[in-house]
N, C-alpha and C positions, 0 to 999 in steps of 0.2 A: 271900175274895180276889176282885178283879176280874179276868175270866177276859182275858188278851193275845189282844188283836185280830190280827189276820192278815191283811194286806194281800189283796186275790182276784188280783190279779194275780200276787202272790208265788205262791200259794197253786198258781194255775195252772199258773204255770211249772215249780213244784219236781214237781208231779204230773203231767207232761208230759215233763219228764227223767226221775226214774223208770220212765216206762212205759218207753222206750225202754233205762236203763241197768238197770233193777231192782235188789236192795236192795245189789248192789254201788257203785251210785252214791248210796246212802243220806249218806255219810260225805261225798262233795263237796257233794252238796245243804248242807248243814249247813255247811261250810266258807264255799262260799258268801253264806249268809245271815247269818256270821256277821261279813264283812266290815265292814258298816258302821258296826259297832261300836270297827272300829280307827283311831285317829286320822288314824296316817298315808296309809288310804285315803279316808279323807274329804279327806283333801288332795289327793288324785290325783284323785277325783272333781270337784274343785272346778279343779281347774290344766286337768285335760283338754278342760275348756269353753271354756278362751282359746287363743288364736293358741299355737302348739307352739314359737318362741322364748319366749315368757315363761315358760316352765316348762325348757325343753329349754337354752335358752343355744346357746352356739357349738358342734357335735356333730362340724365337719368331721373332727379329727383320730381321734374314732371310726368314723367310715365309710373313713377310712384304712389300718386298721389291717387285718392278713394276712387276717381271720375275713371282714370284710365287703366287702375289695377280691374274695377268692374268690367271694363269695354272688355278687357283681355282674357278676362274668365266669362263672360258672357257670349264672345262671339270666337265663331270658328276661322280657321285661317282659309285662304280662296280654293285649295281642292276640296275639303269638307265641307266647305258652303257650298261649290257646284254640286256636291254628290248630294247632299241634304234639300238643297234647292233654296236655300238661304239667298236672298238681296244685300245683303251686308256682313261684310269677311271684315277680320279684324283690321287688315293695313287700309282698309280704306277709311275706317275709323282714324286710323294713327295718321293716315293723310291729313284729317281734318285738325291734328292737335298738329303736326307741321306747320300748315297753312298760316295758323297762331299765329306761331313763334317766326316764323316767315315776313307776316304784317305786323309785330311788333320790332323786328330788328329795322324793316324796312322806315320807321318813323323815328329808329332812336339809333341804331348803329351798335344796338348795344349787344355784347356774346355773353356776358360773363354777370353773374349774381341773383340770386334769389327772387328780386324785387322785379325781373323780368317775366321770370317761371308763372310768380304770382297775378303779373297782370295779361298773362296767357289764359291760364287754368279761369280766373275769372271769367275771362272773355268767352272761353268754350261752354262754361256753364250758363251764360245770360244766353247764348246762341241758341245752347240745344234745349233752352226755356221757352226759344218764341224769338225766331230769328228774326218777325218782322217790327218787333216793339223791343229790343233787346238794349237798345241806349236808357230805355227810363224802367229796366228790369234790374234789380236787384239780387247775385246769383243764388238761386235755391241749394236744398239739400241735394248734393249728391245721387244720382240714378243709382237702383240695386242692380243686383246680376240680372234680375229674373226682369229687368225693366229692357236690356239686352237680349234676352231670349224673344221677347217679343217685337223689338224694333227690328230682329235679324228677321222676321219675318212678314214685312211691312213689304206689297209687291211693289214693281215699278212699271204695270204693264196697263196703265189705265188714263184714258183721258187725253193720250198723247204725250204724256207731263214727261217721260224718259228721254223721247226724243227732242222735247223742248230744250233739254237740261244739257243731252250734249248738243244740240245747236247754239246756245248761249257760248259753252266751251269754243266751239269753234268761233265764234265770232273773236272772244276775247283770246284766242290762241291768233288770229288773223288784224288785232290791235298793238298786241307782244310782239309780233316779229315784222311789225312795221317800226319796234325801236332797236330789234335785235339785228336786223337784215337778213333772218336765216330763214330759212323755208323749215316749215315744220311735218312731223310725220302725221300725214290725213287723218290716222285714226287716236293716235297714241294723242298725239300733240303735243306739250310741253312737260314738263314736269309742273310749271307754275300753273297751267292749264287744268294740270292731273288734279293740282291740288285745290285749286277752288271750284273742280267740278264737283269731286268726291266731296268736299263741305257741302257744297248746297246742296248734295245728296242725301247727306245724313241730316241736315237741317229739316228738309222736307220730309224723310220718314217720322222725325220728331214730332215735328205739325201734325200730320196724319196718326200718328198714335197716339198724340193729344186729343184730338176727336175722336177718338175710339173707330178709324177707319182702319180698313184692311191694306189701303193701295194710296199713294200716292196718288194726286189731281195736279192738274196746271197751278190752280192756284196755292198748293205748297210748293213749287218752282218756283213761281212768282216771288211769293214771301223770302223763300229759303235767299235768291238769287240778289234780291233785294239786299235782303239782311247781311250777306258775303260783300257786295260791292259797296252796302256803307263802310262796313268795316273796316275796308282796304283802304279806304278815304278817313278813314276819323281818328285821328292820334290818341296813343293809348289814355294820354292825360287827360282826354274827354270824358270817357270810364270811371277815370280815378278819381276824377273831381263829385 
C-alpha cells in the first residue's frame, strides 16, 4: 500500500494544538481534519472566498431578531471593548451569526427566504445554550441585554483555553487551504477560519457563564470546538426534524 502523505503544515498545526490541548483534544484534531472531506464544507470553503452577499443573501431580518438586536445593545464595538477591557466586541458576535448562515447555505445552497433565517437563529440559540449537547437542545428564550454585559466580561486568559482555540484555528485554516491551494495570513487566517474561531469563542464564554465562572478553561474549548465542528457536518434538516 502506498503510505498517505501528510501535509507538514497539517502535520504542524494538529502537533501544535495537542501540545497545548493534549490527548483530550485528540478527538477535534480529527474532527477537524476530517472536514474536508464533507461536501457541504467544501462549499463553505469555496462561498467564504466571495463577497458575503453572494453566499449570505439579504440577512437584515436576522440581525433583527430579539437574540441579535440584544447582542448589539449589550456589547460594545472592538475600540470600546479594548479601552473597557471587554473579551467580546460586537462583530465578533455577528461572526458567530455569519458562521450560521455560512453552514446553512453550505448544506442547501440556499440565499433567498425566511425559512433559512429561521433555521440559523434556531441554531444560534441551541449553540449559545450548550454548544456540546445542542442537537437534543430545544432553542430557549432569548438572552437579555444585561445577559451580554456579563458574557462581554467573561476572560480568556486562563488554563491555556485561548491559545488552545486559536491553535484549533490554525490547524482548520491549514485543512482549508489544502482545498483552496492558497497560503494563508499566519495571524489573520481566513475569513472561514475567522469565523468558526470567533464562534467557539463565544460558545465557550456561554459555557463559562453558564457555571457561573469568570474565565474560560480548556474544557469550554473543548465543548464550544466540539459543538462548531458538529455543526459544520450535520444538515440543517437534522435540527428541524
Amino acid at each position: 500500500m502506498t503510505p498517505t502523505l501528510v501535509n507538514p503544515l497539517v502535520a504542524d498545526a494538529r502537533a501544535a494544538l495537542l501540545e497545548v490541548g493534549g490527548r483530550e483534544s485528540t478527538a477535534i484534531a480529527a474532527a477537524i481534519e476530517e472536514l474536508p472531506s464533507q461536501p457541504p464544507f467544501q462549499v463553505m470553503v469555496t462561498a467564504s472566498q466571495a463577497a458575503r452577499p453572494q453566499w449570505a443573501g439579504l440577512v437584515d431580518d436576522l440581525f433583527e431578531r430579539p437574540l441579535l438586536k440584544n447582542a448589539r445593545a449589550g456589547l460594545r464595538n472592538a475600540l470600546m471593548s479594548t479601552l473597557t477591557g471587554d473579551t467580546l466586541y460586537r462583530n465578533v458576535f455577528f461572526s458567530f451569526a455569519d458562521a450560521v448562515v455560512l453552514w446553512h447555505y453550505g448544506h442547501t445552497q440556499e440565499r433567498t427566504g425566511s425559512a433559512r433565517l429561521d433555521a440559523a437563529y434556531d441554531a444560534m440559540r441551541r449553540l449559545l445554550a450548550g454548544a456540546d449537547h445542542f442537537l437534543e437542545t430545544r432553542p430557549p428564550a432569548e438572552p437579555d441585554v444585561q445577559y451580554f454585559h456579563r458574557l462581554r466580561r467573561i476572560r480568556l486568559t486562563r488554563d491555556n483555553a485561548y491559545p488552545m482555540l486559536r491553535r484549533a484555528g490554525r490547524l482548520l485554516g491549514a485543512v482549508e487551504a489544502e482545498l483552496t491551494n492558497q497560503k494563508l495570513h499566519t495571524v489573520r487566517g481566513s475569513i472561514l477560519t475567522s469565523y468558526v474561531t470567533f464562534s467557539a469563542q463565544v460558545m465557550a464564554m456561554a459555557r463559562a457563564l453558564r457555571a457561573d465562572r469568570d474565565a474560560i478553561d480548556r474544557a469550554d474549548v473543548l465543548a464550544a470546538l466540539d459543538g462548531i465542528t458538529t455543526l459544520l457536518r450535520t444538515a440543517p434538516s437534522v435540527l428541524a426534524a
